[in-house]
N, C-alpha and C positions, 0 to 999 in steps of 0.2 A: 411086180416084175414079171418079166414074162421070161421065157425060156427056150433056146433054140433045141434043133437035132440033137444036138451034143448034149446039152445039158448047160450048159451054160449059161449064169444068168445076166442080162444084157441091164446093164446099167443105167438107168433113167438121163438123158439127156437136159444136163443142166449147162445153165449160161455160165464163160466162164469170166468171172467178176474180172483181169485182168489175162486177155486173150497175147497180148503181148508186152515182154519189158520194155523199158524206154527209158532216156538218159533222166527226164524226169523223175520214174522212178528212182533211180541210183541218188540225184541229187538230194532228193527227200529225205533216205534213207540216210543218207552221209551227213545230211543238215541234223542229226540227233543223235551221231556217233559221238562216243568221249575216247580220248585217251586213255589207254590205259598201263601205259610205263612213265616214268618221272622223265623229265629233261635230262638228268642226269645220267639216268640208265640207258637213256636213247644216245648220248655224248660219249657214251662210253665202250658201245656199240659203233659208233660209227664210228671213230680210233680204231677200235680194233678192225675193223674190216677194212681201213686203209691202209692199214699197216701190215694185213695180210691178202690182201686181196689185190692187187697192183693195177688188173684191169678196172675195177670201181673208183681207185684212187683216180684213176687219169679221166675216167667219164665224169666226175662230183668236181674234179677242180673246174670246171667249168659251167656246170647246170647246179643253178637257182632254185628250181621245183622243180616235184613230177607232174607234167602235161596229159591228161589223157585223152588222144583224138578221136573224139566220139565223131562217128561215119555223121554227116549231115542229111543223107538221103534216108529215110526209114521203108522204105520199098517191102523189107525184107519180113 
C-alpha cells in the first residue's frame, strides 16, 4: 500500500464483482425468499389493518397484487 501527504493509506484498486444492481438481481434474490409468517398470521393482519386503517381498506378492495415498476431504461 502506498501512502499519501496525509497519511493515508489508499486502498488497492479492485474490480467491483457487481458495479451495479439490476432488476435481475432483485428477482434472483426473491426467486429463494421464504415466507416467514403462517397464512393465518398474515389473515389476521390484514383484518386488522382494514378494520383500522380505512385508507388501506379502500386501496385492497380493489388491487389483486403488488406491482413493482421496475424503470425499463437502465441508463442510470
Amino acid at each position: 500500500m502506498k501512502e499519501n501527504a496525509d497519511g493515508d493509506a489508499n486502498m488497492a484498486e479492485a474490480e467491483d464483482p457487481v458495479p451495479v444492481l439490476t432488476r435481475k438481481h432483485f428477482e434472483e434474490a426473491l426467486s429463494h425468499a421464504r415466507k416467514s409468517v403462517t397464512a393465518y398470521d398474515l389473515s389476521k393482519f390484514e383484518e386488522f389493518r382494514k378494520k383500522y386503517d380505512p385508507a388501506y381498506a379502500a386501496r385492497v378492495a380493489g388491487a389483486a397484487a403488488v406491482k413493482i415498476n421496475w424503470p425499463e431504461d437502465n441508463s442510470s
